[in-house]
C-alpha angles and dihedrals in degrees: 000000000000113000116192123211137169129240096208118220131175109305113211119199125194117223090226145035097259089126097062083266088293094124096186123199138197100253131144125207122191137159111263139118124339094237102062094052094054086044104042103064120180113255141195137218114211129159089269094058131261124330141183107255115264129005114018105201117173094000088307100317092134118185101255110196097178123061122229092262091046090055081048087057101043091045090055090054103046083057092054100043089048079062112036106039098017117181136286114244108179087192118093091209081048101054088046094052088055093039085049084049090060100262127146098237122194100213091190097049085032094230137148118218107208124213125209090240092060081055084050098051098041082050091054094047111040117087114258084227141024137205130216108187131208130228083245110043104226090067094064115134111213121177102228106058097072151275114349130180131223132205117226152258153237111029120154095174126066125195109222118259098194096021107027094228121141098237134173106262118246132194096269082064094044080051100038081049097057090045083051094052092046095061098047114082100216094061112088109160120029122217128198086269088167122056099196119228103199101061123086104260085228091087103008086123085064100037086052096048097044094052083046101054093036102054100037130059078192122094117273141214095217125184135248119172095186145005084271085053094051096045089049088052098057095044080059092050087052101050082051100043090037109237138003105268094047085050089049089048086048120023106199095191139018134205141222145217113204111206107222103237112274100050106286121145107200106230088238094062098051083051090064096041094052082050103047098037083050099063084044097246119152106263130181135215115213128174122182102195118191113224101225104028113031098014140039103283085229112087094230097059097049084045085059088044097053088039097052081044095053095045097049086048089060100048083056095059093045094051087053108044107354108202088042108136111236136173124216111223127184122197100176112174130182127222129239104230093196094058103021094238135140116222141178084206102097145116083215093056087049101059084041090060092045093049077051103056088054095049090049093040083049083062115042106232129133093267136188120190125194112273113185136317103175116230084211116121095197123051095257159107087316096057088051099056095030096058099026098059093032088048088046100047095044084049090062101045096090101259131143093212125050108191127220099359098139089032109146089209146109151178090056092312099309093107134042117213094191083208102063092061081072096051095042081057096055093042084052083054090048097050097046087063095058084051095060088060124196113316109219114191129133095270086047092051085054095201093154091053100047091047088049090047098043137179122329083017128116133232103205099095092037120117093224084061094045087048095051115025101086094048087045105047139059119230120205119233097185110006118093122242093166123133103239094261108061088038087067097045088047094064100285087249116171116211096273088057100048086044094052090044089056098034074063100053088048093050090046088042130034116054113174118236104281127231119261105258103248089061084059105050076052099060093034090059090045089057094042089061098046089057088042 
């Protein structure tokens, strides 16, 4: 068995995308013993000192579900499924990129054997972090600054804001949501969170990807259904960027392929990933395996299954464009045997992400992991412990995505609440202040001033107090910390309210810098051809 491992050398980050968001290092992977790759982990200098790649919660103290033995074994797996059973690619360029990569392909049964030298080499290839510019800069999101959260996607039913009804979603929602994200300062990456209804699904990819680029200056997930697609989507990031080369310096969007579970990749979307490695652009592989029905039903199993996807994935992008930067991103779901329904609302998702988020930190690569979407049907106590403990634990995994976070939907995705965007946000704020942990230093132990305090005294007019207390402490936007009876003096308004009162004055308020109009003439004729 081929076990992989890192000699760690001096990593050197840029403070900027001037390398197209590859960030390359200097490190070498070779194939050597288990125990120097777990304990060599990859690091970064930034101006700041050195951190563990990726997410840095509680000054680098991640939630490891899995013990050092457990990763071993999982690793082991993962090698042994990429080659028995290898992976389905229904796409002939496809197959003879793997075959030229030194797989054993199956023409008939149209699968790819992968051997643990293609993993080594995609290892030894792909960035160990990625950029995704905005179109103002100091939205970038760059891996390996920290945590960042995600909305979410795929929503076709909208509640109401104004009316209450349970609607299908249109394109004016998917637009009012990312103005929405864009105003709220937890949400760092926005997702298609809203599949309109009332476009043609001939060209729904461009009609998504137009309303997301035109109404954020934050990075985008955009859409792109087939190589046509791609190749329309980055006509539209050039219009906006202004030319090729200034797209290629700062990528505005990436794009995923999602493998089917088990292991199939559609012949469409490795269309779009040849195209859109090709031109160099960041791309992401995702799986969202279901335990039970497209996966093991032991968590183990489906862990071994989104890890062998992801990986094969990988190894793809590198045989066609080695150098690409790409993010790894799990999704793993269970399924309700009661009601035969497949849900992210689990306890069960949550320790699967966080396994995730080791295997991926073991080895080295940009990484998301799943957050929170609530099972809930009704805007209630569910929603808040569903996607606070879900949002927290995946927080603490060690990944540099958090997906769907600030996601507005629920019922597993198939409706949008335009509120709970807002109170994703505040449960993101929440969340970051458990992240930057407890300071201890000799002004934060405070001895002098206890001593000079002393016993019987009180802290509250102390300048040590006046100095501290802001950066210490957490204050609730929305969240009531009222006693009872100014609350009821205040209005007497529960979460939802207050949420919906400021969703309003965001909506009345902040507008995004729009694009010149020119750029939009451009994507709107770009649109215009994909529905002729």
């Amino acid at each position: 068995m081929h076990l992989i491992s890192i000699h760690t050398g001096h990593l050197s980050y840029p403070d900027d995308a001037s390398d197209g968001g590859k960030g390359y290092c200097n490190v070498g992977w070779v194939l050597h013993r288990f125990e120097a790759l777990v304990s060599a982990r990859p690091v970064m200098k930034s101006g700041k000192g050195i951190h563990i790649m990726g997410i840095v919660p509680l000054r680098g103290r991640t939630v490891e579900v899995l013990s050092r033995d457990e990763i071993r074994q999982v690793h082991e797996a993962v090698f042994q499924i990429l080659e028995d059973p290898g992976v389905k690619i229904e796409h002939e360029e496809g197959l003879d990129i793997f075959k030229q990569g030194g797989a054993d392909v199956d023409r008939q049964k149209q699968v790819a054997h992968i051997p643990a030298s293609l993993v080594e080499y995609a290892l030894n290839h792909a960035p160990r972090f990625m950029t995704v510019c905005g179109r103002d800069p100091k939205y970038d999101l760059k891996s390996y600054k920290g945590v960042h959260y995600s909305s979410g996607h795929g929503a076709t039913m909208v509640m109401d804001i104004d009316t209450g009804e349970r609607r299908p979603a249109t394109k004016k929602d998917l637009e009012t949501n990312v103005r929405i994200h864009d105003a709220l300062e937890n949400t760092h990456f926005i997702f298609p969170e809203i599949y309109p209804q009332d476009v043609s699904e001939k060209a729904l990819d461009r009609h998504i990807s137009q309303a997301l680029l035109s109404n954020t200056e934050k990075p985008v997930i955009a859409t792109a259904y087939s190589g046509k697609s791609a190749k329309d989507l980055l006509q539209m990031g050039i219009a906006i960027a202004g030319s090729e080369e200034a797209l290629r310096r700062r990528p505005m969007f990436t794009v995923s392929l999602g493998i089917i579970s088990p292991f199939c990749f559609e012949p469409d979307r490795v269309d779009v990933l040849i195209e859109m490695c090709r031109f160099g652009n960041p791309f992401q592989i995702y799986t969202i395996p279901s335990s039970g029905t497209t996966s093991p039903v032991t968590l183990a199993g489906t862990l071994a299954v989104s890890v062998a996807e992801l990986l094969s994935g990988l190894i793809l992008t590198q045989l066609v464009n080695p150098g690409v930067p790409v993010r790894l991103m799990g999704y793993a779901g269970t399924f309700d045997m009661r009601f035969g329904a497949f849900t992210f609302a689990s306890p069960e998702k949550t320790l699967m992400a966080a396994a995730l988020a080791q295997m991926l930190r073991f080895y080295g690569v940009p990484m998301g992991v799943h957050g929170s979407t609530t099972r809930a049907n009704a805007l209630d106590a569910q929603v808040g412990y569903e996607t606070g403990i879900l949002n927290l634990f995946a927080a603490l995994s060690g990944s540099d995505v958090v997906i769907e976070c600030t996601s507005a939907s629920l019922e597993d995705t198939v409706t949008s609440f335009p509120e709970q965007a807002v109170i994703g946000n505040e449960i993101c704020g929440f969340i970051n202040r458990i992240l930057q942990g407890i300071e201890v230093n000799p002004d934060t132990l405070a001895v002098d001033v206890i001593k000079e305090v002393g016993a019987g005294g009180e802290y509250l007019t102390h300048t040590h107090t006046m100095d501290y207390f802001k950066a210490e402490t957490w204050d609730a936007n929305l969240g009531n910390r009222m006693p009872q009876e100014k609350w009821i003096e205040s209005g007497a308004m529960d979460i939802r309210e207050k949420a919906k009162e400021q969703l309003k004055k965001i909506l009345a308020s902040h507008q995004p810098k729009p694009l010149e109009p020119e750029v939009q003439r451009k994507l709107q004729q770009i649109v215009e051809a994909a529905e002729a």
